[in-house]
N, C-alpha and C positions, 0 to 999 in steps of 0.2 A: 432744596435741601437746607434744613436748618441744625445739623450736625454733623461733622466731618471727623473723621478719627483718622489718624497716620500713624502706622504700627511700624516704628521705627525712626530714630531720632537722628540719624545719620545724615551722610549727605543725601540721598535720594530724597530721605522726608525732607529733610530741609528746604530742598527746590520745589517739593511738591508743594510746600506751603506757601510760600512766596509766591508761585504761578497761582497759585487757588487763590490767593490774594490779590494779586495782579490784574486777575480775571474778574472782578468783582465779587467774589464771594465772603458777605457778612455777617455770615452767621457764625454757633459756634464753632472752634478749630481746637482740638487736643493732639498734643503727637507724645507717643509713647513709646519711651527708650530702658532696657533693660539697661545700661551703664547710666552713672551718676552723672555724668559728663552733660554739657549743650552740645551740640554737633561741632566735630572737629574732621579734620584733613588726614583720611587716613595715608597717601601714599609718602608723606613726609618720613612717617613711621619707619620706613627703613634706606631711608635715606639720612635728611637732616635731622634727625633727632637721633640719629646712630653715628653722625658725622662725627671723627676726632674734633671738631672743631665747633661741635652743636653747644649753644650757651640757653637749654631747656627752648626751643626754637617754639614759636608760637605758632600753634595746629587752630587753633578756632577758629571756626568758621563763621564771617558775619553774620546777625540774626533780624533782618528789617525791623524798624520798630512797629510797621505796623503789622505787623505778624500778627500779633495780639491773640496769642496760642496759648493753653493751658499744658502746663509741662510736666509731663508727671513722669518723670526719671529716676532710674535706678529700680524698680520694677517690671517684671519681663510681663508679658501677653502670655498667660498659658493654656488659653482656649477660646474659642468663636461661635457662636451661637448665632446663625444665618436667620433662624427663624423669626429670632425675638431681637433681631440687630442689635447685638453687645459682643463685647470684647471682656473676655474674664481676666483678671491680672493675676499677679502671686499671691498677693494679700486676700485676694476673694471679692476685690470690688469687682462692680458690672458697668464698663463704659457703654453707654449706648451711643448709633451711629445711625445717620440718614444714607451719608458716605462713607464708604472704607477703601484706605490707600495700606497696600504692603508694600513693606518697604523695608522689611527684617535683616535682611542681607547673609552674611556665611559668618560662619566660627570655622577658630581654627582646629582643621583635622588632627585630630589627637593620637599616641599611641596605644596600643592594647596596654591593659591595669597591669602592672608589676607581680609576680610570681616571685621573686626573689626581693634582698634587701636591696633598698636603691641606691646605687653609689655617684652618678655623675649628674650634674647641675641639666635639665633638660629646660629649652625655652620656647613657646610660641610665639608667634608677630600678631596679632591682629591688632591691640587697642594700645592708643597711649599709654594705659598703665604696664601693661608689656613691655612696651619700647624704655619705659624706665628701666623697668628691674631688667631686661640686659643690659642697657647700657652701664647700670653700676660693675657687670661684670667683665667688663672688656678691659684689662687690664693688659699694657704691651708684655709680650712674652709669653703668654699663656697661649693655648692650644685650643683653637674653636672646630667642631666639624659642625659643618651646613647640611643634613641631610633633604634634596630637596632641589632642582636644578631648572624652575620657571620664573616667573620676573622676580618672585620674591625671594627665594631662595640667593639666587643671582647678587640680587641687591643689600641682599642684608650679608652675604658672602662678600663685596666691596667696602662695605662699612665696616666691617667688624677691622679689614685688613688693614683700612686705614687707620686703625689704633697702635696698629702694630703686633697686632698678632698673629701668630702660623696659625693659616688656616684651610683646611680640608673641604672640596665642595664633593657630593656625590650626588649622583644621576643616573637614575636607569637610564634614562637616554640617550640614544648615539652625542649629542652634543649639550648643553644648556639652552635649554630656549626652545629645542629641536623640536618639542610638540606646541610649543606654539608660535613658532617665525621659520619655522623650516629649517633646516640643515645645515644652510648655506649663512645665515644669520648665528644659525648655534656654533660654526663653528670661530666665525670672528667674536662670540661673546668668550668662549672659549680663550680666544688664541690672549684676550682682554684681561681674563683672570690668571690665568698662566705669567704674562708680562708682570703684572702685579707681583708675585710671587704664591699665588696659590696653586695649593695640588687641587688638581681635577682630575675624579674619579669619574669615567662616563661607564655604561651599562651594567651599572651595579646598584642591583635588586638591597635595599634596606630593610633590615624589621627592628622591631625596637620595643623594650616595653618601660613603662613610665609608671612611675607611682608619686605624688604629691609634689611635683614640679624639679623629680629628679629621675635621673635614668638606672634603672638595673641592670641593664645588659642589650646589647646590637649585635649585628650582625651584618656581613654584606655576604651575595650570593656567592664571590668566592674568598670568604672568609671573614676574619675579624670586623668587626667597626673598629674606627684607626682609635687608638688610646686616645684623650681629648679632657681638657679641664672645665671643658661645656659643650652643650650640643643643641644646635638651635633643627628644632624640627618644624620647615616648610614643604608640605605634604599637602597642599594646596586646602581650598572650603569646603565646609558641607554647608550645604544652607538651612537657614534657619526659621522647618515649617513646621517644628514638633510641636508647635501650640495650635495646627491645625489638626491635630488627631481628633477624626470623629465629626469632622464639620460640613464635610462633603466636598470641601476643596477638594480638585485635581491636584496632588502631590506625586513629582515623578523627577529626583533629584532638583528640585525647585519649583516653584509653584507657575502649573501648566496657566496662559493665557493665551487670548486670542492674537492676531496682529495689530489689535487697537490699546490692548496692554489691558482690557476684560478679562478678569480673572474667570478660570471653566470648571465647573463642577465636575463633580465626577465622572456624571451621565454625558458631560461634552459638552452641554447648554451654559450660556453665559450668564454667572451671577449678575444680576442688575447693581447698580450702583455700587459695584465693589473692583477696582484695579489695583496695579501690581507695580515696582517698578523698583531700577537696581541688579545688585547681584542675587537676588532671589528670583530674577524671573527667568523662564525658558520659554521663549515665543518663537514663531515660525519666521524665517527672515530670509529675502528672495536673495541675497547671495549666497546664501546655503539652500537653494531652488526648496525654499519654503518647511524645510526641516527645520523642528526646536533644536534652538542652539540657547546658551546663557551668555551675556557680555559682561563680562566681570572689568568694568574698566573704567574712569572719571568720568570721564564725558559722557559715556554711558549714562552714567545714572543720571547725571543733570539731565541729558538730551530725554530719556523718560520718564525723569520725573517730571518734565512739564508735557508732554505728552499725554501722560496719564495723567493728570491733576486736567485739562482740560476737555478730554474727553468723558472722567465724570460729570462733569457742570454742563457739557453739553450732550449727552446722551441721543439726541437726534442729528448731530452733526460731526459723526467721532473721523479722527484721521487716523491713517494706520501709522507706525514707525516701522518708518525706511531709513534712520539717520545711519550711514556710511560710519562705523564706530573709527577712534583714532586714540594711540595710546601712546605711549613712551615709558621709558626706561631708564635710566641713569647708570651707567656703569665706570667707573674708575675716568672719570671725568669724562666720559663719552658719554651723552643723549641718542639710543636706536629710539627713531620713531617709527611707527608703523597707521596702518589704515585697512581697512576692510576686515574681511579676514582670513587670516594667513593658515591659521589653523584648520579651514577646509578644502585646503590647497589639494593638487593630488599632482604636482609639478611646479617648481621654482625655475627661474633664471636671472642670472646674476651678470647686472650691468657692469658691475664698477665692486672691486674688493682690494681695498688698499689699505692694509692697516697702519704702516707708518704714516701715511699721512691723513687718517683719522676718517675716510670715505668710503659709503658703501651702497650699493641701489642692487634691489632685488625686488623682482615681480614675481607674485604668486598666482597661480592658475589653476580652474577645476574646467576639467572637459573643455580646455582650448580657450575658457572663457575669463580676464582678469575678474580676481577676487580679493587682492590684497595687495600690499606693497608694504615694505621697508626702509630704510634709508639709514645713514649717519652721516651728517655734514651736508646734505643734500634739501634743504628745507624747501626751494622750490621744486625740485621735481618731485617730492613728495606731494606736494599741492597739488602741482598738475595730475598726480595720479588718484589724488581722491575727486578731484573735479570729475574727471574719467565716471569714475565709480558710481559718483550722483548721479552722473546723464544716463549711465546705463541700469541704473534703479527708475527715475522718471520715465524713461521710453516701455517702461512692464506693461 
């Protein structure tokens, strides 16, 4: 291959590039990012960069010198051309490619367009320039509601309170977290933001409609949305494959690939020299007994993006990804860690639930068999249970 394209400038491309590089590969390297930005640190975004105490907290992410990548940011990819190997941008240039790495990731899920006039300040989390323009808004005393009750919601619901403001969390959810750590986990996230002094609204159904970065009017399933001087809406991702309309990709809530992180056409067959990697991907993973699932999570994308950055260079010697995912959380000075995944659990049990003294062990199970684990305060038994996890992904 003497050209490589990475559609997407984020962390996933970033790693991919650095492994393509690592790996020997000297030819040329473009990575293409619709933000103006160099790759930065999204999970700081709602955390220290939302912290009462954040001083514009530095998110960029190192970039090897010898990367030695052509960077053409602040223009989106708005279409692909398999045939004639190019990448179409907004402007209407044509990047051609020997190798193609996706690596687009999610935007954030928006509300339905405004019908009426918009009255109330409405905010998304995805990109540092977001995490600014809330954080100029968080003034103590004012009235924030979190619509939105999974890590992000969660955490940007901790942030905002430590400015000092009343703040409202809602969730369809029996608990926070509860579709993705289990019940048992939601409800010490829960019992977390409660102690803080926030209302937790759980099983209540939201709608909302937005018009030019303000709210017209909400709703919850039984009744108002609470009156609020802002409203930050974490309604989790959609991924971002609208610039593969028409190209033959497999698109089915993110971009279908193989276990080697080979991107699949539509007919099922594997695009040659084209992989995937990040929160855009959905690949089959044996503790989800080989169902697509997406990993929307840090280590995630690093752990594929060198995965996939080496299995295009080596195309006759590709390895699947099995890496055991692990995430964490930050909540009102607690770190839940977690591992596997808990989200295809179909039974929990709960070691250890202590919340005054800050410990918590929970193992997650599908059909008798571990899939996941949680923790707080517990870092070695968390270990030992992703060790677990690995051995019983190698014995496959």
């Amino acid at each position: 291959m003497r050209r490589i394209v990475i559609v997407g400038a984020s962390l996933a491309g970033l790693h991919a590039a650095h492994t393509l590089r690592d790996e020997g590969f000297a030819g040329e390297l473009t990575l293409i990012g619709d933000e103006p930005h160099l790759p930065y640190d999204r999970p700081p975004l709602s955390k220290g960069q939302l912290a009462s105490d954040a001083r514009d907290a530095d998110v960029d992410l190192p970039v090897a010198d010898d990367v030695d990548a052509a960077w053409l940011l602040g223009t989106a990819a708005t279409g692909l051309d398999l045939a004639h190997r190019v990448v179409r941008l907004a402007d209407d240039r044509l990047i051609p490619f020997d190798g193609l790495v996706m690596a687009t990731g999610t935007s954030a899920r928006t509300p339905a367009p405004a019908q009426r006039p918009p009255l109330t300040p409405v905010f998304t989390l995805r990109t540092r320039d977001d995490a600014a323009r809330l954080r100029d808004e968080l003034l103590p005393h004012r009235h924030a509601v979190v619509v939105g009750g999974g890590f992000l919601g969660s955490e940007v619901a901790a942030s905002i309170r430590g400015h000092g403001l009343d703040v409202t969390l809602v969730t369809s959810a029996s608990q926070p977290l509860a579709r993705v750590v289990g019940a048992a986990a939601g409800s010490y996230a829960a019992a977390l933001h409660r102690e803080a002094g926030i209302t937790v609204l759980t099983g209540q159904t939201a709608t909302a409609e937005a018009s030019a970065g303000r709210l017209a009017g909400g709703s919850l399933s039984n009744g108002s949305l609470p009156a609020a001087d802002l409203v930050v809406l974490a309604l989790g991702g959609t991924p971002n494959t609208g610039w593969l309309s028409g190209s033959g990709v497999a698109v089915d809530h993110g971009v279908i690939c193989d276990p080697y992180l080979r991107v699949r056409h539509e007919d099922g067959s594997v695009l040659p020299g084209v992989v995937a990697a990040g929160d855009v991907v959905r690949l089959p993973h044996p503790l989800a007994d080989g169902r697509l699932v997406a990993l929307g999570h840090w280590s995630n994308a690093v752990d594929q993006a060198a995965t996939a950055a080496r299995n295009l260079l080596r195309s006759d010697d590709v390895h699947p990804f099995t890496s055991v995912p692990s995430f964490w959380s930050d909540l009102h000075g607690v770190t839940l860690r977690a591992v596997g995944l808990p989200s295809e659990a179909d039974d929990h049990q709960v070691a250890e639930y202590d919340l005054p003294a800050r410990k918590l062990q929970v193992t997650h199970h599908r059909d008798g068999r571990p899939v996941g684990a949680l923790s707080v305060g517990r870092n070695g038994w968390l270990a030992a249970r992703r060790r677990a996890l690995t051995d019983s992904l190698t014995s496959l």
